[in-house]
C-alpha angles and dihedrals in degrees: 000000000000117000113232085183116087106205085048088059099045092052088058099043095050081050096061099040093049088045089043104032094209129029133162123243087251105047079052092051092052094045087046100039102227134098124285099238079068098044088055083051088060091045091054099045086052102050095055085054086060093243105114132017128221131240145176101299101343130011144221147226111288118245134173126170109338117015108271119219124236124227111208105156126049114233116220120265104245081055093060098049095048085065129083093351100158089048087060101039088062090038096055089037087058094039089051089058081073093060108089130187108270096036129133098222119196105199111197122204124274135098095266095053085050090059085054093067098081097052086050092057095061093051109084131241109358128149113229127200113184144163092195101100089193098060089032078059091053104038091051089072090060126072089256116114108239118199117184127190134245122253143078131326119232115222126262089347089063091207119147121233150153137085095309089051096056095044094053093054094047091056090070135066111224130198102208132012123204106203134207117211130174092202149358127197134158083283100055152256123347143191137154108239122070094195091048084046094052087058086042093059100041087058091048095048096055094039121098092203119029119194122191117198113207131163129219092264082063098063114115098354124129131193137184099301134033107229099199141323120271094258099058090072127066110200129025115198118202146167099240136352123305111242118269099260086046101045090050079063107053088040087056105046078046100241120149117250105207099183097206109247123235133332145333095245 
């Protein structure tokens, strides 16, 4: 049966390429069920994410240095948030040094990000514009003022997002943006919703410091979208080192690697 929707193909598309490795347009247009003028469309989209490379008559998962993993399905998020949670305990604990009193945050959505929430509210008087309901919920409880956009709410993650939403967040100058991110590989950074990704560029476009928090299960994996190249982004804060072919990247492209002290507790 032919899939009308778009993300669904391309699923698909990136799970048998990187199942397959190669695969021509028109063995793709038969496994997927639509033409190959769209198909060519797909493979066009996606090479501009960063997530397949084209080749003569079919095309293939990109790859560059160590083998990066791709993401298709979205864990949960209490899933999420059950790894790694000490790693992004000391990671949000080290991004949130960068927040100072006086600033206008914006806080995207993410498990990490939610960890964040209980080291802003012991730095005075900021201003905090969020999609992210969950940390909206905690932050409410603090003196900060918390603004959060219109729009719609996306399932079990309770993010906010749509047109509305993007607009909203444009309409505001930040000082500092924390930043969720489900992967990060030489190619960029990932994540797997594209509603969730709109909201994330249109923070990062309006920050004047963006700080994406990542733990080590993040290195060299990709998903679905491409959130923004390395060098849009000026500090990465991790739990422990990025692998060498990773870390040759982010120098290059001049982003600040913070490696979180210590422990949860």
């Amino acid at each position: 049966m032919p899939s009308r929707d778009p993300i669904a193909r391309q699923t698909l598309l990136i799970e048998s390429l990187s199942r397959r490795g190669f695969m021509s347009v028109s063995d793709i247009a038969e496994e997927t069920g639509v033409s190959e003028i769209t198909i060519r469309r797909d493979l066009t989209e996606l090479e501009r994410c960063g997530t397949v490379r084209r080749t003569h008559g079919g095309a293939l998962i990109a790859r560059s240095g160590a083998p990066n993993i791709y993401d298709i399905r979205e864990p949960t998020f209490e899933a999420r948030r059950r790894r790694n949670s000490d790693a992004k305990i000391r990671i949000a604990r080290a991004a949130a040094q960068f927040a100072k009193p006086g600033h206008t945050i914006a806080l995207d959505t993410g498990s990490t990000t939610l960890e964040i929430t209980r080291f802003l509210a012991e730095i005075a008087d900021l201003r905090i514009i969020t999609n992210n309901t969950r940390a909206a919920s905690l932050l409410a409880e603090t003196p900060h003022p918390v603004y959060l956009p219109g729009g719609r709410v996306r399932g079990r993650e309770l993010s906010i997002y749509g047109s509305s939403a993007a607009s909203f967040v444009a309409s505001y100058h930040y000082d500092i943006l924390f930043l969720g991110l489900s992967g990060v590989s030489e190619a960029g950074l990932f994540d797997y919703s594209p509603e969730d990704s709109e909201i994330k560029r249109a923070f990062i476009q309006r920050s004047d410091l963006v700080v994406a928090l990542c733990d080590a299960s993040k290195f060299n994996r990709q998903a679905m979208v491409r959130i923004a190249a390395l060098n849009e982004i000026h500090v990465l804060v991790v739990d422990t080192a990025p692998p060498a072919n990773l870390q040759t990247e982010i120098e290059s492209a001049g982003v600040q690697v913070v490696v979180a002290p210590g422990s949860a507790e």
